[in-house]
VOBA-430075 format. One record per residue (C-alpha): residue number from 1; x, y, z. Coordinates in nm, 3 decimals, always signed. Layout:
BEGIN
<r><num>NUM</num><u>X</u><v>Y</v><w>Z</w></r>
...
This chain:
BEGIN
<r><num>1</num><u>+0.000</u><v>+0.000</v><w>+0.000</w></r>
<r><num>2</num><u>+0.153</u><v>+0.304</v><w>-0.075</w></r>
<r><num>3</num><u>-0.004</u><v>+0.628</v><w>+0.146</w></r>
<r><num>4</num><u>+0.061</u><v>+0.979</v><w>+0.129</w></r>
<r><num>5</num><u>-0.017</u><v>+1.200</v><w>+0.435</w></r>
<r><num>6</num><u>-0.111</u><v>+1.631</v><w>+0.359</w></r>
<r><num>7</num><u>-0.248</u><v>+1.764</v><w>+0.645</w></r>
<r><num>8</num><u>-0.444</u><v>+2.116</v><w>+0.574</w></r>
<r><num>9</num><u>-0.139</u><v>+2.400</v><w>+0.553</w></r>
<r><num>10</num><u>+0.096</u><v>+2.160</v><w>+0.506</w></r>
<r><num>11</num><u>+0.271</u><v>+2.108</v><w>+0.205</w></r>
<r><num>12</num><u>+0.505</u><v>+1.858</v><w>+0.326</w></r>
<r><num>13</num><u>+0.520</u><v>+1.447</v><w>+0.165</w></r>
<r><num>14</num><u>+0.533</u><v>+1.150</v><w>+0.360</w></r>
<r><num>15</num><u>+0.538</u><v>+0.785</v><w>+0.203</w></r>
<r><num>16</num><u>+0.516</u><v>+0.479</v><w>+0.346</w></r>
<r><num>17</num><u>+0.500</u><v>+0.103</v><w>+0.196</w></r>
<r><num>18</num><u>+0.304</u><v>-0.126</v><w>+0.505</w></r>
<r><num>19</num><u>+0.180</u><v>-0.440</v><w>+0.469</w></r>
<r><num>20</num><u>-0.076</u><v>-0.538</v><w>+0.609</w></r>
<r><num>21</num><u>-0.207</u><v>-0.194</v><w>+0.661</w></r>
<r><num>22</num><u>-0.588</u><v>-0.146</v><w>+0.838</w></r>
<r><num>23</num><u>-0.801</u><v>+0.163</v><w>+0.795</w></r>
<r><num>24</num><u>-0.972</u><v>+0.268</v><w>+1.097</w></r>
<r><num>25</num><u>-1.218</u><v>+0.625</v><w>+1.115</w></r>
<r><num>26</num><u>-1.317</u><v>+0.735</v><w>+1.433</w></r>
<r><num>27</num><u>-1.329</u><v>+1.098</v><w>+1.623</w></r>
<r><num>28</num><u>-1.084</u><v>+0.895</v><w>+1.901</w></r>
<r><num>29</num><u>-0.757</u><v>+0.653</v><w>+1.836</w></r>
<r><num>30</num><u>-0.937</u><v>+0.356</v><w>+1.854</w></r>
<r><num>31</num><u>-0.819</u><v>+0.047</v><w>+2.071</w></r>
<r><num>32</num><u>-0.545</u><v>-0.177</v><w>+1.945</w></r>
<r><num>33</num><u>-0.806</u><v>-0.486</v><w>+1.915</w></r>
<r><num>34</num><u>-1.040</u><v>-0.302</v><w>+1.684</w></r>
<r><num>35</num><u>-0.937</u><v>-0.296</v><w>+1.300</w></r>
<r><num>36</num><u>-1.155</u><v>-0.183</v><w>+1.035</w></r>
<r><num>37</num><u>-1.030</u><v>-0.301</v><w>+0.695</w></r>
<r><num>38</num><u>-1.052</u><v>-0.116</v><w>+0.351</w></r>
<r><num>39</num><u>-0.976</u><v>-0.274</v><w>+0.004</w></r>
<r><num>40</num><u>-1.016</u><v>+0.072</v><w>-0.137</w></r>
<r><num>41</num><u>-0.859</u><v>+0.163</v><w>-0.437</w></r>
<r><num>42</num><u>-0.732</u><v>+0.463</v><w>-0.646</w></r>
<r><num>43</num><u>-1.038</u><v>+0.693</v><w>-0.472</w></r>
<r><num>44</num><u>-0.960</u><v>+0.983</v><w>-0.230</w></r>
<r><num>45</num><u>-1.119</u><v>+0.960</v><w>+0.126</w></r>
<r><num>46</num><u>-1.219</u><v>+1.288</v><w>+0.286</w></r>
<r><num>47</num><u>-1.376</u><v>+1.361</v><w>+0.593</w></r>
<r><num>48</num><u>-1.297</u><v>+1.376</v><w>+0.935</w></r>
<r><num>49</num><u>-0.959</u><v>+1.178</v><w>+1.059</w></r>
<r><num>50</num><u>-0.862</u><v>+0.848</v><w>+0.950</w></r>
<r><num>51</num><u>-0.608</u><v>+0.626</v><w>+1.190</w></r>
<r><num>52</num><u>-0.375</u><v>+0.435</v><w>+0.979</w></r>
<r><num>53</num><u>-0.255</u><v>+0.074</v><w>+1.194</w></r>
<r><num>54</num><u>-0.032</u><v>-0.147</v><w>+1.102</w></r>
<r><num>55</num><u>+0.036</u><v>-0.440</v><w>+1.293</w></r>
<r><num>56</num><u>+0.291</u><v>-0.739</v><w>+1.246</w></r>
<r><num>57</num><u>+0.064</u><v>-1.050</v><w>+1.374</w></r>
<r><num>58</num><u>-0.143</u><v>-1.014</v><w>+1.644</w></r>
<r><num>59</num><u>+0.086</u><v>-0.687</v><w>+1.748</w></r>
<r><num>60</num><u>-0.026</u><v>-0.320</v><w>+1.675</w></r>
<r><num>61</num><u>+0.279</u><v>-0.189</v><w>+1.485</w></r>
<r><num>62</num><u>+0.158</u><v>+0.165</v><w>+1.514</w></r>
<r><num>63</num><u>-0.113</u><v>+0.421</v><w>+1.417</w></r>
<r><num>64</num><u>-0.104</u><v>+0.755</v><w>+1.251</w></r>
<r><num>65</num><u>-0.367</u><v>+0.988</v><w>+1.219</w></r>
<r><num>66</num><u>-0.417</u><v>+1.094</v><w>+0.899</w></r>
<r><num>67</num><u>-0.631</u><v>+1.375</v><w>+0.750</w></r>
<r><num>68</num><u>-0.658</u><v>+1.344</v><w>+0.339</w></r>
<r><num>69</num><u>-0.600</u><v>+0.941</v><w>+0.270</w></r>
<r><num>70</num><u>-0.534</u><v>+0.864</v><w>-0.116</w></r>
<r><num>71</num><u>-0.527</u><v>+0.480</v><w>-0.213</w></r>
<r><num>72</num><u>-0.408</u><v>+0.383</v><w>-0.509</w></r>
<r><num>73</num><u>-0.147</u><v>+0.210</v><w>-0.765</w></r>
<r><num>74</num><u>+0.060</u><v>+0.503</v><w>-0.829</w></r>
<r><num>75</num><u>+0.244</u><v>+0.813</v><w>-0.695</w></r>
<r><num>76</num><u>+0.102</u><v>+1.030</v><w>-0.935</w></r>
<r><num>77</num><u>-0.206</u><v>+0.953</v><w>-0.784</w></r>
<r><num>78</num><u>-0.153</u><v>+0.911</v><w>-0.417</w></r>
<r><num>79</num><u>+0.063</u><v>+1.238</v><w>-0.401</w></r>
<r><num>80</num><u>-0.128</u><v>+1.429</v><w>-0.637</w></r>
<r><num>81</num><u>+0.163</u><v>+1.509</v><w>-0.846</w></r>
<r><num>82</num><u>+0.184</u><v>+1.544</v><w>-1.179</w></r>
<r><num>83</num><u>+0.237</u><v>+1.217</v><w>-1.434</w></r>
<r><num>84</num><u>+0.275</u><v>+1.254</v><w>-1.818</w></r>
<r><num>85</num><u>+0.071</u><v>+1.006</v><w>-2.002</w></r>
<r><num>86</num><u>+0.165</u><v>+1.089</v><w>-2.355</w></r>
<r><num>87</num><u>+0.474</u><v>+1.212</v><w>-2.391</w></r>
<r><num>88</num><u>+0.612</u><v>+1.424</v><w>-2.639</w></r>
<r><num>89</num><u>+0.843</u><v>+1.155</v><w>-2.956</w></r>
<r><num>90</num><u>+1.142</u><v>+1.247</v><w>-3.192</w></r>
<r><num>91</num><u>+1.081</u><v>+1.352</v><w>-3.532</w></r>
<r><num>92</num><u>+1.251</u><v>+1.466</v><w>-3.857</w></r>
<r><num>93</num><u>+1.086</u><v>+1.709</v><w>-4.075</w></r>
<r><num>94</num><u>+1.181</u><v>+1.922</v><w>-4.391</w></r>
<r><num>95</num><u>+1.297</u><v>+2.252</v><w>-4.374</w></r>
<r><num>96</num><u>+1.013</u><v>+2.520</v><w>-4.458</w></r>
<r><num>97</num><u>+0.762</u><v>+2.284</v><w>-4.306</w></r>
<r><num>98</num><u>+0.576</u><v>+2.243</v><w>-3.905</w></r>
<r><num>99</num><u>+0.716</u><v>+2.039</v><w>-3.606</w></r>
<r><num>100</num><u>+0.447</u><v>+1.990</v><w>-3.368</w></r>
<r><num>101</num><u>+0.493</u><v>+1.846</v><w>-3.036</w></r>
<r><num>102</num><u>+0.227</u><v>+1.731</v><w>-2.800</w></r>
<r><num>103</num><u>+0.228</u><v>+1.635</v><w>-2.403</w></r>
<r><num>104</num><u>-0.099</u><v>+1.456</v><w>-2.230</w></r>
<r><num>105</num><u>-0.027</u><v>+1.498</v><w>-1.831</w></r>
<r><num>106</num><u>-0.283</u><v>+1.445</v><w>-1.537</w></r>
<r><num>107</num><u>-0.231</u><v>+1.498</v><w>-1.170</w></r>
<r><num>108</num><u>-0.514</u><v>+1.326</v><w>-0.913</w></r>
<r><num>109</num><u>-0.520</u><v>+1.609</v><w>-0.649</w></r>
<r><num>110</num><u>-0.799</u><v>+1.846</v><w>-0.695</w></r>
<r><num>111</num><u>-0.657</u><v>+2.070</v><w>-0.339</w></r>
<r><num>112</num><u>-0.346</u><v>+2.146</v><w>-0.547</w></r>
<r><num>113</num><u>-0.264</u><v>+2.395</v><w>-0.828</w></r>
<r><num>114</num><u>-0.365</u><v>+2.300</v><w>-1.170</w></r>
<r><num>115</num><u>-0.093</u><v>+2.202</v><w>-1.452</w></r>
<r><num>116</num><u>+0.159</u><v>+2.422</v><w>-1.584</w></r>
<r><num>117</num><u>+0.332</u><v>+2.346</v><w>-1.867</w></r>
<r><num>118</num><u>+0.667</u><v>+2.500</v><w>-2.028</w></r>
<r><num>119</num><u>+0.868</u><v>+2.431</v><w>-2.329</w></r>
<r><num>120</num><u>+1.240</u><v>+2.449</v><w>-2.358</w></r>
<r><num>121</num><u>+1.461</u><v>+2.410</v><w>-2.620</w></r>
<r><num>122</num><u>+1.797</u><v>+2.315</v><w>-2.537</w></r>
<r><num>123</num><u>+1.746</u><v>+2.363</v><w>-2.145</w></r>
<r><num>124</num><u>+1.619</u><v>+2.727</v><w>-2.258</w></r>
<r><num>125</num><u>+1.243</u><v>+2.838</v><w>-2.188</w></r>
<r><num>126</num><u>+1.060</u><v>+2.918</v><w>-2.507</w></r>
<r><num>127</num><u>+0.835</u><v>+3.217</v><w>-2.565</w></r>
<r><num>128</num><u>+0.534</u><v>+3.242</v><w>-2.796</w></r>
<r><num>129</num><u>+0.674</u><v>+3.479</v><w>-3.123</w></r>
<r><num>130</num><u>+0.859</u><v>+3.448</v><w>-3.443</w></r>
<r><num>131</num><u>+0.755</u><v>+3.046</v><w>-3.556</w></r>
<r><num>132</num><u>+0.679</u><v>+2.984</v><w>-3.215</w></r>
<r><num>133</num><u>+0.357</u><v>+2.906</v><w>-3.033</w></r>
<r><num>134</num><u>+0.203</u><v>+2.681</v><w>-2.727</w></r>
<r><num>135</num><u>+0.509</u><v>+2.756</v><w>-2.521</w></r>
<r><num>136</num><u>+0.314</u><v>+2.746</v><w>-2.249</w></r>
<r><num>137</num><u>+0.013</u><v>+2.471</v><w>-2.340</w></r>
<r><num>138</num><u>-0.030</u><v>+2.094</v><w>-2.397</w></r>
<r><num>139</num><u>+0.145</u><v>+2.139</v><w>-2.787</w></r>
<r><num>140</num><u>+0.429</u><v>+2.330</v><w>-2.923</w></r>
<r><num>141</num><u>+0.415</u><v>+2.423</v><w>-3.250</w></r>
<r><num>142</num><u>+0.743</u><v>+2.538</v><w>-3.467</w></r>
<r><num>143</num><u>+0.659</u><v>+2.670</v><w>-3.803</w></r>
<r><num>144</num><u>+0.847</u><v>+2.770</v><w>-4.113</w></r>
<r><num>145</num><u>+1.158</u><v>+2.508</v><w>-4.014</w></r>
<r><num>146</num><u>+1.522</u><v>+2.575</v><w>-3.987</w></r>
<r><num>147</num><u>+1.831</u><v>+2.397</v><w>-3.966</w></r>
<r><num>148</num><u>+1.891</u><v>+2.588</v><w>-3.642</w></r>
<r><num>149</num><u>+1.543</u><v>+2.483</v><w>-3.487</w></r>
<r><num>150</num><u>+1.697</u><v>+2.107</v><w>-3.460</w></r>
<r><num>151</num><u>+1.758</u><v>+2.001</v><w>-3.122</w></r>
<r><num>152</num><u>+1.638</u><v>+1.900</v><w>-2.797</w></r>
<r><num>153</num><u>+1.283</u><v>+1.992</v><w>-2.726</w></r>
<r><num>154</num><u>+1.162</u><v>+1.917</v><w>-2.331</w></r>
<r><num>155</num><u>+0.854</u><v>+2.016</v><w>-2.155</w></r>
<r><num>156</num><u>+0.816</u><v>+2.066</v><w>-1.780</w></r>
<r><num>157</num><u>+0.498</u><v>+2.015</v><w>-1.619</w></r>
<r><num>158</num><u>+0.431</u><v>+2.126</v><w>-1.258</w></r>
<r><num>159</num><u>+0.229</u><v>+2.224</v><w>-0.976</w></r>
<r><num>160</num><u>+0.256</u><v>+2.310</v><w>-0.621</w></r>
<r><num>161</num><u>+0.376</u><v>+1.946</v><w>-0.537</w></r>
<r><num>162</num><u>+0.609</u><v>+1.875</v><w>-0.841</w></r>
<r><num>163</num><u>+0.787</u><v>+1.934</v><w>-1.176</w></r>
<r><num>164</num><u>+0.850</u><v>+1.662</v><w>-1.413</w></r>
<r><num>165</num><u>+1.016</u><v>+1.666</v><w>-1.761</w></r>
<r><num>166</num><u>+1.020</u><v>+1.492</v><w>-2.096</w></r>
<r><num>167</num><u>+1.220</u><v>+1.580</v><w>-2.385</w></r>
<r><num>168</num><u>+1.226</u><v>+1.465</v><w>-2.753</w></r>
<r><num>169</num><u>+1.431</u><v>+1.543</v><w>-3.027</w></r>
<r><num>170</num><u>+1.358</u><v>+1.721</v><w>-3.316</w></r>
<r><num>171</num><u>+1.577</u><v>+1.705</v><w>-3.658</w></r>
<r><num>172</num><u>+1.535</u><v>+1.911</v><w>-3.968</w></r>
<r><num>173</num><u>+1.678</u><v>+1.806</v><w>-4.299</w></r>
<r><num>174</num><u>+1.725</u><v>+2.060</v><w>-4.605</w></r>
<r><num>175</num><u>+1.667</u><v>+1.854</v><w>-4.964</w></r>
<r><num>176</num><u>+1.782</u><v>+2.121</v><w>-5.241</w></r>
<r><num>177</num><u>+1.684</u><v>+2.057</v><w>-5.572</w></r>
<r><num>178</num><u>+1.912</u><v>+2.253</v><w>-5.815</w></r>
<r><num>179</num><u>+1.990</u><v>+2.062</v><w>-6.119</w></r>
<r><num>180</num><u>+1.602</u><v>+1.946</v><w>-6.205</w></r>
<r><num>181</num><u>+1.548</u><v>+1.658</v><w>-6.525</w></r>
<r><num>182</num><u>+1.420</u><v>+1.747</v><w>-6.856</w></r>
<r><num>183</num><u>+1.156</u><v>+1.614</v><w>-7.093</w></r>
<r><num>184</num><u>+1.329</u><v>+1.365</v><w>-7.361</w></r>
<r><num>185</num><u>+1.163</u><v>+1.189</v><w>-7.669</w></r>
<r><num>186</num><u>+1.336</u><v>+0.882</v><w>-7.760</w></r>
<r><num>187</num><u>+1.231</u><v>+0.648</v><w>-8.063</w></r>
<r><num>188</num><u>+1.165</u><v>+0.256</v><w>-7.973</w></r>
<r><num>189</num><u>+1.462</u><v>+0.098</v><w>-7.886</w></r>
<r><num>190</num><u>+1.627</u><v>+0.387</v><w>-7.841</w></r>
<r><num>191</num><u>+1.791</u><v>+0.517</v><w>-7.490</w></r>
<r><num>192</num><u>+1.684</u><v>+0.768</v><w>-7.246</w></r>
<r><num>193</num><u>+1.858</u><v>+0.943</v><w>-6.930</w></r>
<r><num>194</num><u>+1.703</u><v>+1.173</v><w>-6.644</w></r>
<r><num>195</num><u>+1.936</u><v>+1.339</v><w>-6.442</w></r>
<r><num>196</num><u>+1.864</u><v>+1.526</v><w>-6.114</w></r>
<r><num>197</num><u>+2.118</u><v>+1.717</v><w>-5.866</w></r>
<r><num>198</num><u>+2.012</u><v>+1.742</v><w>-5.465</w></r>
<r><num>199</num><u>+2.186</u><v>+1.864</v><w>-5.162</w></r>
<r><num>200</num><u>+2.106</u><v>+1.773</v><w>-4.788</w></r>
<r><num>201</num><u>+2.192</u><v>+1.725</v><w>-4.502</w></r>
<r><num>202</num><u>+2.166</u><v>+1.462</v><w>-4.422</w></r>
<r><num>203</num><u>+2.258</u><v>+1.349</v><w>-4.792</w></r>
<r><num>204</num><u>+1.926</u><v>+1.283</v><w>-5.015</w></r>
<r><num>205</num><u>+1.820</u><v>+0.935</v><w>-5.087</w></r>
<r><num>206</num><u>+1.647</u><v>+0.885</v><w>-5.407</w></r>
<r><num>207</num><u>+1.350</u><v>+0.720</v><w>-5.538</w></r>
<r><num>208</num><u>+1.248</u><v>+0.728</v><w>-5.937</w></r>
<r><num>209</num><u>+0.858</u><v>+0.711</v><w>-6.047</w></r>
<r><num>210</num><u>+0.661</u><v>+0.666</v><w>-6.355</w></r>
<r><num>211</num><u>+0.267</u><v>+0.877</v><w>-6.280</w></r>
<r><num>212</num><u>+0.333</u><v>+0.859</v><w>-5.899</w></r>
<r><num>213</num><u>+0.442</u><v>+0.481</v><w>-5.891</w></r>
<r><num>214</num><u>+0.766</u><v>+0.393</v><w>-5.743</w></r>
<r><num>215</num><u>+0.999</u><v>+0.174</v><w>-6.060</w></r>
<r><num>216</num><u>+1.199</u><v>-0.076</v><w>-5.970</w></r>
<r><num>217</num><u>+1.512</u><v>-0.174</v><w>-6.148</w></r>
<r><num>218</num><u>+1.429</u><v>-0.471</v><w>-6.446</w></r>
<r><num>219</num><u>+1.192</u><v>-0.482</v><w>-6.718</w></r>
<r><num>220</num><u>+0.875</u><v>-0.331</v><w>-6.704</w></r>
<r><num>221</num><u>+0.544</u><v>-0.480</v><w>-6.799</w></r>
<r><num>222</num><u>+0.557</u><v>-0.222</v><w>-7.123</w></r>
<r><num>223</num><u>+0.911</u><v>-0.363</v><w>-7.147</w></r>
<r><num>224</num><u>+1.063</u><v>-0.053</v><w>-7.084</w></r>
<r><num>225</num><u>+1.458</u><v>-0.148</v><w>-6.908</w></r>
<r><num>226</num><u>+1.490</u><v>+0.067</v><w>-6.671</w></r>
<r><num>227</num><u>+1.824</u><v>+0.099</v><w>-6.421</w></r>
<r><num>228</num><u>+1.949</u><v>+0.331</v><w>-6.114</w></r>
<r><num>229</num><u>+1.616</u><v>+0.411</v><w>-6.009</w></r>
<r><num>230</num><u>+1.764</u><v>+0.466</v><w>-5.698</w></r>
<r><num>231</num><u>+2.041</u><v>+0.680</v><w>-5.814</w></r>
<r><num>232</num><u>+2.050</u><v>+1.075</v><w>-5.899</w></r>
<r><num>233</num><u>+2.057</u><v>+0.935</v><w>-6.274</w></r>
<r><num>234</num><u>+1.740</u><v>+0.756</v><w>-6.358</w></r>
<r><num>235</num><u>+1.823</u><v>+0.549</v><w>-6.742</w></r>
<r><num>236</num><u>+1.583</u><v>+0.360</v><w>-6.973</w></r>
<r><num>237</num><u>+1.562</u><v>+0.182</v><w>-7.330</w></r>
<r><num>238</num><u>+1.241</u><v>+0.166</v><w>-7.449</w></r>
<r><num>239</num><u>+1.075</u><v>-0.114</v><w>-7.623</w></r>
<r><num>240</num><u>+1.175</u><v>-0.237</v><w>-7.939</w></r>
<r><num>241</num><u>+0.825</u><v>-0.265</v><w>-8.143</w></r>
């Protein structure tokens, strides 16, 4: 059982793991022959005092008096602190384009301070402006890519009890185009070469397509040859009628 002890104006944590653990309410410490079990779990008890016992056979270990009792299967939920569900994942996206970055967090304590979030990039604190925005929400948004927006992107979430991070990485890749292929007319039989020039980084890859379909190198069914149609220099002999 894992229990968590915040008595009204106190802000302080206690945790203790007890086994077997009994759950006693009363206005007065009640005697050590009288147990009142609980199997409660993950709900919040409020009301007037609880006594927590704990006894090791037929001895009474000990009792505490306890004035907000959480029972559950997790900190996040017996402290009240914050837990990220979701967290944010690395990416790679294209220069020009939108990194987005989302965070799902809950916290159980409804006595506490609600969520805050804040992004950082590179251990720095981000502020909404420029390609910037959600600095300060559940997603962080990064428009109009640069090489220099690559890096680590962490967001802290927090309230009165405790901060908690998660980071992700983000990396942008620049594909320049500058030598582009040209329209060719060939006769059957005859031989046909489309060359185009790209720059990273990260170095391009390539992928040649006839009307949006990916060729492979071989014979297709129209008998075209083709070859390198995974190389900046795409070549072809058409079919012989």
């Amino acid at each position: 059982m894992n229990w968590h002890q915040r008595r009204p104006g106190c802000r302080k944590t206690f945790g203790l793991i007890l086994s077997p653990v009994f759950l006693a309410r009363n206005t007065a410490p009640p005697p050590s022959s009288t147990f009142s079990t609980s199997s409660a779990s993950s709900q919040l008890i409020s009301a007037a005092d609880f006594y927590l016992l704990a006894r090791s056979g037929g001895t009474l270990w000990g009792s505490l008096v306890v004035g907000d009792l959480r029972v559950g299967d997790g900190w996040s939920y017996v402290t009240g602190a914050p837990e990220i569900i979701i967290a944010p994942h690395n990416q790679t996206n294209q220069v020009g384009g939108t990194a987005l970055f989302t965070v799902n967090a809950v916290a159980a304590a409804t006595n506490v301070s609600p969520l805050i979030y804040h992004w950082q990039f590179n251990g720095t604190n981000l502020s909404n402006g420029g390609n910037i925005s959600g600095s300060t929400g559940t997603m962080l948004s990064i428009s109009n890519l640069a090489l220099t927006n690559a890096g680590n992107y962490s967001v802290v979430v927090s309230n009165s009890l405790l901060a908690i991070t998660n980071s992700a990485v983000l990396t942008v890749v620049a594909i320049d185009i500058t030598t582009n292929p040209f329209s060719q007319a060939v006769l059957p039989g005859g031989t046909a070469s489309f060359t185009v020039t790209a720059v990273g980084p990260p170095p391009p890859s390539y992928q040649w397509q006839e009307d949006g379909t990916n060729l492979s190198d071989g014979t297709a069914i129209s008998g075209t040859i083709f070859s390198g149609v995974h190389t900046s220099t795409l070549k072809l002999v058409e079919h012989q009628l």
